[in-house]
C-alpha positions in Angstrom: 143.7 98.0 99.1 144.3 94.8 96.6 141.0 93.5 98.5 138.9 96.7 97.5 140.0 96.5 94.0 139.0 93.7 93.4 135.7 94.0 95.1 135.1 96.9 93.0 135.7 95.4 89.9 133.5 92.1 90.8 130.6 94.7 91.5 131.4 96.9 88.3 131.1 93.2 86.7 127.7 92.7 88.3 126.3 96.4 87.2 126.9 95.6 83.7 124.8 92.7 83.8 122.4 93.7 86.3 122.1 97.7 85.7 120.5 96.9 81.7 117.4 95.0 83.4 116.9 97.3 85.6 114.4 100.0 85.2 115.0 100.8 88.7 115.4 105.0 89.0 118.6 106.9 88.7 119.1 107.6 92.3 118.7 103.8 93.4 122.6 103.8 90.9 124.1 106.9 92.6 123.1 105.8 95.9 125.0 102.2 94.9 127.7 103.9 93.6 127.7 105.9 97.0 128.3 102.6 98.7 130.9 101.1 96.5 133.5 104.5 97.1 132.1 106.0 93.9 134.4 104.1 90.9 136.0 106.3 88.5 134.2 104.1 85.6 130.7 105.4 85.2 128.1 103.1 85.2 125.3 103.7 82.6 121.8 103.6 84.2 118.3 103.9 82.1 116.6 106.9 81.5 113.8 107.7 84.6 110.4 106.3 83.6 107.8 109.7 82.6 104.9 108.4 84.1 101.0 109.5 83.6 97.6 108.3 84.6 97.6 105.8 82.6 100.0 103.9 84.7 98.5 104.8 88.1 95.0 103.4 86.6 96.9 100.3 85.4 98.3 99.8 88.4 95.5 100.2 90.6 93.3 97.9 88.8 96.1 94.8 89.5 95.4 92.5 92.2 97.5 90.4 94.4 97.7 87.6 92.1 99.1 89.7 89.3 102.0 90.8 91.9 102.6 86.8 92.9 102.8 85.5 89.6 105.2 88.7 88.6 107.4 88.0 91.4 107.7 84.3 90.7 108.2 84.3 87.0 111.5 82.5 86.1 113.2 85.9 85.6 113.8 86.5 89.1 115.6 83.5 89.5 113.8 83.0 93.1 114.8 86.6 94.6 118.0 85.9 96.6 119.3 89.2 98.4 122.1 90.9 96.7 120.8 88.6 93.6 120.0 89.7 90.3 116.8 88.4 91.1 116.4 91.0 93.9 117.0 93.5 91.6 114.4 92.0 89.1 111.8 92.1 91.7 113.2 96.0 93.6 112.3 97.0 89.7 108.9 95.8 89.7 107.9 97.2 93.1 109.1 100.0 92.5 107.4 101.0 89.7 104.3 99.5 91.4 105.2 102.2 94.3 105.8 105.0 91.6 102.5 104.3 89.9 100.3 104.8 92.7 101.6 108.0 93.2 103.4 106.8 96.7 105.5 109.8 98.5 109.7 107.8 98.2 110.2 107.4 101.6 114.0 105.6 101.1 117.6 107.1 101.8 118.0 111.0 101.1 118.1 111.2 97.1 118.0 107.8 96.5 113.6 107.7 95.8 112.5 104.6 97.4 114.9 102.8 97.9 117.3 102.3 101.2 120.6 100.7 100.1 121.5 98.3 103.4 124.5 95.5 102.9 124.3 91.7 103.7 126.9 89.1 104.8 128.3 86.0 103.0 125.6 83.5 104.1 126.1 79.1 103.3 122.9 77.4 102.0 122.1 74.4 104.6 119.3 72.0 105.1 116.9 72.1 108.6 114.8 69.7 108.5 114.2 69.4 105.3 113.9 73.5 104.7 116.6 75.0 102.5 118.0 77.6 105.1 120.6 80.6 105.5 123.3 79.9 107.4 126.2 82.8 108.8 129.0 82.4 106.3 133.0 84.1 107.0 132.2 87.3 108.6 135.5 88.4 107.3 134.3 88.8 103.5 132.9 91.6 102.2 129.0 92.3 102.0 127.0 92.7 98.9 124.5 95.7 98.6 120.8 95.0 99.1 117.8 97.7 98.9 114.5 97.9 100.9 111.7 100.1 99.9 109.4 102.1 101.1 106.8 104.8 99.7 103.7 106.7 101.8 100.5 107.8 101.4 100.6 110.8 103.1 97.5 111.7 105.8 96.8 114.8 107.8 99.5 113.8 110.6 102.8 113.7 108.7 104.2 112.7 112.3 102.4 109.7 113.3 102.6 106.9 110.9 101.4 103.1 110.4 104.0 101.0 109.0 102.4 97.9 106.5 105.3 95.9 105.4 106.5 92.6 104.2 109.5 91.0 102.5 110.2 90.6 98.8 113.1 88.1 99.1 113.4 84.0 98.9 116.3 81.6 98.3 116.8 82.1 94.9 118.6 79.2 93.2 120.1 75.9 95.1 121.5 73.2 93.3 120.1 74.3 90.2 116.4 74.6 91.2 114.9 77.6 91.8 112.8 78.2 95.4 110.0 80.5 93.6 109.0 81.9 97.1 105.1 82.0 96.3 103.8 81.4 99.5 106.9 83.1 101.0 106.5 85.8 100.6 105.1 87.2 97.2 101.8 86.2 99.1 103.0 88.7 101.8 103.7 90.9 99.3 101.1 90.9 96.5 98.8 91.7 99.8 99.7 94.6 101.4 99.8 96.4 97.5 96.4 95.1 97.7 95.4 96.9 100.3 97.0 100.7 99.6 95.7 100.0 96.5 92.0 99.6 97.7 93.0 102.7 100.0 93.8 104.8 96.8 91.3 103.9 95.0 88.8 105.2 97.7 90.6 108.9 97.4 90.3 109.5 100.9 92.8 110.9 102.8 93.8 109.0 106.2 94.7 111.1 109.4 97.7 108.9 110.0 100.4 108.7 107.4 100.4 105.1 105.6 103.9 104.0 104.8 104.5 100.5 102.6 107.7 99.0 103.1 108.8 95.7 101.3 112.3 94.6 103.2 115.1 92.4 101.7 117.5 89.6 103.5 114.3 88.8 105.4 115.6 85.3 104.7 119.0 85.7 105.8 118.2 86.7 109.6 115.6 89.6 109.1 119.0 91.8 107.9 116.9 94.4 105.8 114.3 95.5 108.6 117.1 95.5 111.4 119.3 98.1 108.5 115.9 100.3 108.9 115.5 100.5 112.8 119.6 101.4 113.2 119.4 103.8 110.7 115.6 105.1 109.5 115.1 106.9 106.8 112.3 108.6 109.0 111.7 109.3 112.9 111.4 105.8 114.5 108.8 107.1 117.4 106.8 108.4 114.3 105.7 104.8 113.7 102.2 103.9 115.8 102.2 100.4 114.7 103.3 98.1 112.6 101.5 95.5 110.0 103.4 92.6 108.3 102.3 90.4 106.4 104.3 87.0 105.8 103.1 83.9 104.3 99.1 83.9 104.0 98.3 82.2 100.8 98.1 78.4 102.0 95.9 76.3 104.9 92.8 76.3 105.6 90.3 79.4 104.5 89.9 81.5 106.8 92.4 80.3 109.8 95.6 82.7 110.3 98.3 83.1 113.3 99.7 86.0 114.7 103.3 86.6 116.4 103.3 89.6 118.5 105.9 90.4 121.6 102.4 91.3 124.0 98.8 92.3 123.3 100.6 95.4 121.8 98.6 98.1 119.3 99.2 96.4 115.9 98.1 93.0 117.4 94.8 94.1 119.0 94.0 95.6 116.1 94.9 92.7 113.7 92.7 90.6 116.3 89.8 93.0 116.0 90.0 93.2 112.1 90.1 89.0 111.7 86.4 89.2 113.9 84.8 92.1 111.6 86.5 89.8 108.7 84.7 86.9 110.0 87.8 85.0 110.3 90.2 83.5 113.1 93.4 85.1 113.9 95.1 83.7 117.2 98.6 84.1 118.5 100.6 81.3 118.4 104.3 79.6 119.5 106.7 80.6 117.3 108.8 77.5 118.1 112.0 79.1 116.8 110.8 80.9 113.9 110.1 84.6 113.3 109.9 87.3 110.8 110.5 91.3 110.6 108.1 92.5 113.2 110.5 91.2 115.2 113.2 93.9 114.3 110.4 96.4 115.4 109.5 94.8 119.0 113.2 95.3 119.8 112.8 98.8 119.4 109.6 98.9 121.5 107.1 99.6 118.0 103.9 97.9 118.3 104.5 95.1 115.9 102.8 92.4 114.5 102.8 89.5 111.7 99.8 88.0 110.0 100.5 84.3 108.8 99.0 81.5 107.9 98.3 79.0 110.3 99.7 76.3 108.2 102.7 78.7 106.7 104.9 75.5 107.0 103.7 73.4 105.0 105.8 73.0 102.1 107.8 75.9 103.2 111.4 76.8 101.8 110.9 74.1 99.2 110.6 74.5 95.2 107.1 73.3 96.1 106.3 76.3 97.2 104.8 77.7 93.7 101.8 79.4 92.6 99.8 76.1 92.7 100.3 76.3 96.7 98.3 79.5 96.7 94.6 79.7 97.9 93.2 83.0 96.4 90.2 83.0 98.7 93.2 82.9 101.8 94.9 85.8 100.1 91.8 87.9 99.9 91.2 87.3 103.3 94.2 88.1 104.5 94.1 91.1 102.5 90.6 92.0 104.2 92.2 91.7 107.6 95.0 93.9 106.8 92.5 96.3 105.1 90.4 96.9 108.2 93.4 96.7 110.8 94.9 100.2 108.6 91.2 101.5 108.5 91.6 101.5 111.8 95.0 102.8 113.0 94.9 104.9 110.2 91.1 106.4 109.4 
């Protein structure tokens, strides 16, 4: 009991400074409040955005760029999980997701967002790569959010999944890891794409569904929260499409990881030739990202990367002057014509 107490008031501590830069909707502080045993204090949460076309036209004239250099502005301090940062950056992509007029796709009454929980994790180095390490399992988890919004098609029942992951490392001896490459590039993509989908106004057969998970970095804990407990029919899901860390290398050179020549990674392979660009699996040595929570379910997963992802990964090197836009679009024209079609 003396453990929960104070628990709640470190996280009644963290809503008053996090809660007043957040523009994130109302439900996204009920659903938290949900999670912390609902505290007798009341926490006070904005008013709900009115939005009008003038957003929705704003929004769809942003490109991926716009979306990288928002996620790696100084303000969100790197976008650890359970951060302030995180919250920073669930704001901004959840607006993005409300302006384009997405369907929330998140926990019942909560919009877009699904509230998950992380473990303590240690900062250690691998190699030179700032990594998460498990920390005392015995201490109590901080909330985290994914989110996810659809473009509904003319099969509400068979969906394609087009995801990546908004967090980084956040802050580490007083330098921030602004996570450019890893994974606004990821991210700043896949908004590219719906966006060029919307703007087309036509409606796909399949349902489109953008998901942007958290803890990514901490041992893919935001994906694996959405396969043990969906906010929507797991064998609804025809493929999946993530997009990790495609900004750097060399123009036009990109790996896949895929458990088989499943769905989403013929398709990816078929969309790199029409792209006119090279797409081949490769060893994973070790490494991995959220497609993988997917294969374990037996969903036709795949991740799009950068061949030479690596370099200068989980460093503070890893800033906007790492980025390639030509990659970027490229990627982005991959992922394009892979959810043409699986979805079309």
């Amino acid at each position: 009991m003396q453990t929960r107490r104070v628990f709640l008031k470190a996280m009644l501590v963290l809503g008053a400074i996090a809660l007043p830069w957040s523009l994130l909707p109302t439900r996204f502080g009920e659903a938290l409040k949900k999670r912390l045993g609902l505290p007798p204090v009341e926490l006070l949460l904005p008013p709900k955005i009115q939005l009008n076309n003038d957003f929705k036209a704003e929004s769809l004239s942003r490109i991926a760029l716009d979306d990288i250099f928002a996620l790696t502005d100084s303000n969100m301090q790197g976008r650890k999980a359970g951060s302030i940062g995180e919250v920073r950056a669930a704001e901004y992509l959840s607006s993005q997701l409300s302006m384009l007029g997405l369907k929330p796709m998140g926990d019942h009454e909560t919009g877009f967002t699904q509230v998950f929980t992380i473990p303590p994790v240690l900062e250690s180095r691998v190699n030179g790569r700032l990594t998460f390490k498990a920390g005392v399992d015995n201490q109590l988890r901080t909330p985290s959010v994914n989110l996810l919004g659809a473009l509904m098609g003319e099969k509400t029942e068979e969906i394609i999944l087009l995801s990546a992951h908004y967090d980084h490392l956040g802050i580490f001896e007083g330098e921030v890891y602004p996570g450019a490459n890893d994974n606004a590039s990821g991210v700043g993509c896949v908004l590219d794409v719906m966006r060029r989908i919307i703007r087309e106004e036509n409606t796909p057969k399949r349902t489109i569904v953008l998901a942007f998970w958290s803890a990514e970095e901490m041992g893919f804990v935001g994906s694996q929260a959405f396969v043990h407990s969906a906010t929507f029919p797991l064998h609804q899901i025809q493929a999946v499409l993530n997009v990790d860390t495609v900004g750097n290398g060399m123009i036009g050179d990109f790996a896949l990881w895929a458990d088989g020549d499943n769905l989403a990674f013929k398709t990816i392979r078929q969309a790199s030739a029409e792209a006119g660009t090279s797409a081949q699996k490769t060893s994973q040595a070790g490494h991995n990202s959220d497609s993988i929570s997917f294969a374990s379910a037996g969903i036709p997963a795949v991740t799009l990367l950068a061949r030479d992802w690596l370099y200068k990964n989980h460093s503070v090197e890893d800033n906007i002057a790492l980025l390639k836009p030509e990659q970027i679009q490229l990627a982005t024209e991959i992922v394009y014509r892979a959810v043409r079609i699986l979805a079309f």
